[in-house]
Each structure stands twice: as structure tokens, then as C-alpha cells.
C-alpha positions, 0 to 999 in steps of 0.5 A, spaced: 531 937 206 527 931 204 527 925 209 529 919 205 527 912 206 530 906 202 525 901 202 522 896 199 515 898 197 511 902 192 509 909 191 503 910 186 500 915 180 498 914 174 500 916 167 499 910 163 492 905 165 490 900 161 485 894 163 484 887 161 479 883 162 482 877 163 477 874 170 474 869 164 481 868 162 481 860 163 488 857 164 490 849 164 493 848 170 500 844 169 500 836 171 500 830 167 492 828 170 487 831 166 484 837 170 480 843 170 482 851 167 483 855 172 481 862 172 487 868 172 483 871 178 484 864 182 491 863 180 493 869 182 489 869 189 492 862 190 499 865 188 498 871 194 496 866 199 503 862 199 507 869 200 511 871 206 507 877 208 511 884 212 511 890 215 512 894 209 519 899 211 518 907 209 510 906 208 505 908 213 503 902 218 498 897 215 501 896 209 504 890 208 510 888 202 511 880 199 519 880 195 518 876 189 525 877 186 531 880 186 533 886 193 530 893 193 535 896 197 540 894 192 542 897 185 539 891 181 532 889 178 526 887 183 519 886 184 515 886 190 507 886 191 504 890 197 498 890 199 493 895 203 487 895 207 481 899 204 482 907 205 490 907 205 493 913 204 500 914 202 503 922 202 505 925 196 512 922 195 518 922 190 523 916 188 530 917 184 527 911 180 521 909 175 516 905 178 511 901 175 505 899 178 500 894 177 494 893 180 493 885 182 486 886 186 482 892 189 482 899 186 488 903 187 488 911 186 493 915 185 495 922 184 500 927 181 503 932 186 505 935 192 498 936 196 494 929 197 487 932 193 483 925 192 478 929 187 485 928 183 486 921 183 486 917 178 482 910 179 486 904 177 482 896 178 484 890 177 490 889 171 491 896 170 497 899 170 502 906 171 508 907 170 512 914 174 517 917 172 524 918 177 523 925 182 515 925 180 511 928 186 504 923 187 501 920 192 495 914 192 489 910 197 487 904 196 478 901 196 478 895 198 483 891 200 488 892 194 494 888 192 498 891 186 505 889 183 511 893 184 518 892 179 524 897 178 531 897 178 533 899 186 535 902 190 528 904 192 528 910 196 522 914 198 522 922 199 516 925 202 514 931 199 513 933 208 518 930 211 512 930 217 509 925 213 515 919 214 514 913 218 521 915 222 517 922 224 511 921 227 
């Protein structure tokens, strides 16, 4: 029997990775003085700093979850940003739902199956993205410090393969 745990949190592999490069994207900041282009890496930044960061539930200590809309644990849409220091790692895991992940800043790397091979992973930099299908076992880490965008539709539930590796276990 798997250990399951409602969370408002990620998961992580790759099926689909597409990149951008929009750091030399330049975007007008709103306001009715004239003002200099923005760049998207440092509006996203800023976007970060105002965030109330957490304790993310269900995932292994040191990873942190922002909610931006909408509630996890309900039958409803949401979008959430975790965020990981550098070397995190996150046991293979299933969810009953799609996620779909995009990586804001730093590496996310992830992989499909039931056993964590980092020779398998799959690397995804900043904009990339990957969508995971419902009852797919995967598993990720991140390099660097990592921040990527989660949205779904909850509940969001996580099931780890070994039950050994849910937080609630150790």
C-alpha cells in the first residue's frame, strides 16, 4: 500500500522540454513616467522576492512552496512555485493528476521511474518545460538554487513509490 500525501507541492519529469531564450526579452514596466524596459529574468526575480515562502508539505525538508492561486488540496485549478536548494532530490513518486512544470530559475532534472538513476534524468534550464502524466512514477533534483511553476487541477496528492521515502515516515 502506497503513503499518500495531499500537498501543495511538484513532482517532476520530462516529457515535453521546450526553452526560450527570453533573458534579453525586454518589457516596459507599467506607469504613466517614462521608464526604462525591464528584463523578464528581473521582473521574474522581483516577482519572487515578494512571495510568502513555506515549508513545502509531503516533500523532503528544504523545499520551500509559494501558493499563487487557487488551493492545492481542493478539486479546483491552482498554481503553486516551489523552490529547491542546490542537490535536492525528490524519491520517485506518482500523482493521480497531470502536473505541469516550469522551470523559472536554476536546472531542474528529472526522471521517469520507479528507481532514482540520475544517469537518466533529463535536464530542464530556465523556461523549460514538462508535462507528467496522472499514476506516471518520476522522480527529480535540482542544481543550483531552483524555482519552477507548478499548475494543476487538485487534489494534489503525492504517492511515493516506497513508502520509506514520505516525509511522515522518516
Amino acid at each position: 500500500m502506497r503513503n499518500k500525501h495531499t500537498l501543495f507541492l511538484l513532482g517532476a519529469i520530462v516529457i515535453a522540454a521546450c526553452s526560450k531564450a527570453a533573458a534579453n526579452d525586454e518589457t516596459p514596466k507599467s506607469s504613466s513616467a517614462p521608464t526604462a524596459p525591464v528584463s523578464a529574468a528581473n521582473a521574474a526575480r522581483a516577482d519572487q522576492q515578494d512571495l510568502q515562502w513555506g515549508p513545502a508539505p509531503g516533500l523532503p525538508a528544504g523545499g520551500e512552496i509559494a501558493v499563487l492561486q487557487g488551493d492545492p488540496g481542493s478539486n479546483q485549478p491552482f498554481t503553486i512555485r516551489l523552490r529547491f536548494p542546490n542537490g535536492y532530490k525528490i524519491p520517485p513518486h506518482t500523482h493521480p493528476t497531470v502536473e505541469n512544470v516550469t522551470v523559472l530559475s536554476g536546472t531542474f532534472m528529472a526522471g521517469m521511474g520507479t528507481q532514482f538513476n540520475a544517469s537518466q534524468m533529463q535536464t530542464l534550464g530556465r523556461d523549460g518545460f514538462a508535462s507528467i502524466p496522472a499514476e506516471h512514477p518520476h522522480y527529480a533534483m535540482a542544481r543550483g538554487l531552483t524555482v519552477i511553476q507548478l499548475h494543476a487541477v487538485g487534489p494534489f496528492v503525492i504517492n511515493y513509490v516506497n513508502p520509506a521515502d514520505a516525509p511522515a515516515a522518516r
